[in-house]
C-alpha positions, -999 to 999 in steps of 0.1 A, spaced: -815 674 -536 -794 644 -549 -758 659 -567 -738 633 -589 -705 647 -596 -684 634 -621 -655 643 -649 -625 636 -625 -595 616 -642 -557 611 -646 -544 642 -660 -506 657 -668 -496 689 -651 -508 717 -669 -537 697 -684 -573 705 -683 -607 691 -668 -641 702 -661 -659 685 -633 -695 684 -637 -721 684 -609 -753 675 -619 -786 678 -598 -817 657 -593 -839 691 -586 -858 709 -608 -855 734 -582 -816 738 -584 -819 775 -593 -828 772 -552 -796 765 -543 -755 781 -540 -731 756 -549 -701 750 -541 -666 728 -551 -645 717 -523 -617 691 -522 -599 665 -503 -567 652 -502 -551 621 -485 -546 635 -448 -555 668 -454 -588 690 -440 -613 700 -467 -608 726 -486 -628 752 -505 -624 756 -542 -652 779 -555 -684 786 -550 -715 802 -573 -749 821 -565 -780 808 -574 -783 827 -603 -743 826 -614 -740 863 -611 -717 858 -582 -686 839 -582 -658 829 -553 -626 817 -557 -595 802 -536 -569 822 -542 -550 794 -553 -569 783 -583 -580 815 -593 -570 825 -626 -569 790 -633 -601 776 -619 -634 785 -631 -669 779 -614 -702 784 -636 -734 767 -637 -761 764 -661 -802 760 -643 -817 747 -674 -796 717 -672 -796 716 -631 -759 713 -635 -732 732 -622 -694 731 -637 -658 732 -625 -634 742 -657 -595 732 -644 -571 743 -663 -529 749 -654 -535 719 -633 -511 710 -610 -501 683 -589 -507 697 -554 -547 702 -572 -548 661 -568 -581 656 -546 -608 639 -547 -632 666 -558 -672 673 -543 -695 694 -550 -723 707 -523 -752 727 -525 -771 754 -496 -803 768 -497 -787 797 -473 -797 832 -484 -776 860 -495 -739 858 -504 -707 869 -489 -675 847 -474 -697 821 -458 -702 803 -489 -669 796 -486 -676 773 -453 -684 733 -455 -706 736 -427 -731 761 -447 -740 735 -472 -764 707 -464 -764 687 -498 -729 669 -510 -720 647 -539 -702 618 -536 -671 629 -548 -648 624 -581 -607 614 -581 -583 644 -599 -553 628 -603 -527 657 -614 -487 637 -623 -462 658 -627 
């Protein structure tokens, strides 16, 4: 499966964006997806992750409650609403997709997910 992410941009602290991340699979209902994110010299970090059907939800504990991951099969896409943004949340942003079963802490983990996008800048000034 092919993922396109896109809706990154220069923001203001305590702005809002929503990243979209859209797939080229019909199938996409098949796969969990996930957000992760990068920043310059830093390890990759989980952001959020969502079931196949959306009825379960993960967050990092430090976006959540500001951070919302949803997703929507008929469209193939799946969406990442930011909102209190703050600088330390400037990344480049990717979204990746598994076709592991189940659910639990795992989903949390890039090496679970054999699909990625190719990424999209937040830029969060303060």
């Amino acid at each position: 499966v092919q993922l396109q992410a896109s809706g990154g941009g220069l923001v203001q602290a305590g702005g809002s964006l929503r990243l979209s991340c859209a797939a080229s699979q019909r199938t996409f209902s098949s796969y969990a997806v996930g957000w992760f994110r990068q920043a310059p010299g830093k390890e990759r970090e989980f952001v959020a992750a969502i079931s196949r059907s959306g009825g379960s939800t993960n967050h990092n504990g430090s976006v959540k409650g500001r951070f919302t991951i949803s997703r929507d099969n008929a469209k193939n896409t799946v969406y990442l609403q930011m909102n209190s943004l703050k600088p330390e949340d400037t990344a480049v942003y990717y979204c990746a997709a598994t076709s592991a079963l189940g659910w639990g802490t795992e989903f949390s983990r890039p090496p679970l997910y054999d699909y990625w996008g190719q990424g999209t800048q937040v830029t969060v000034s303060s």
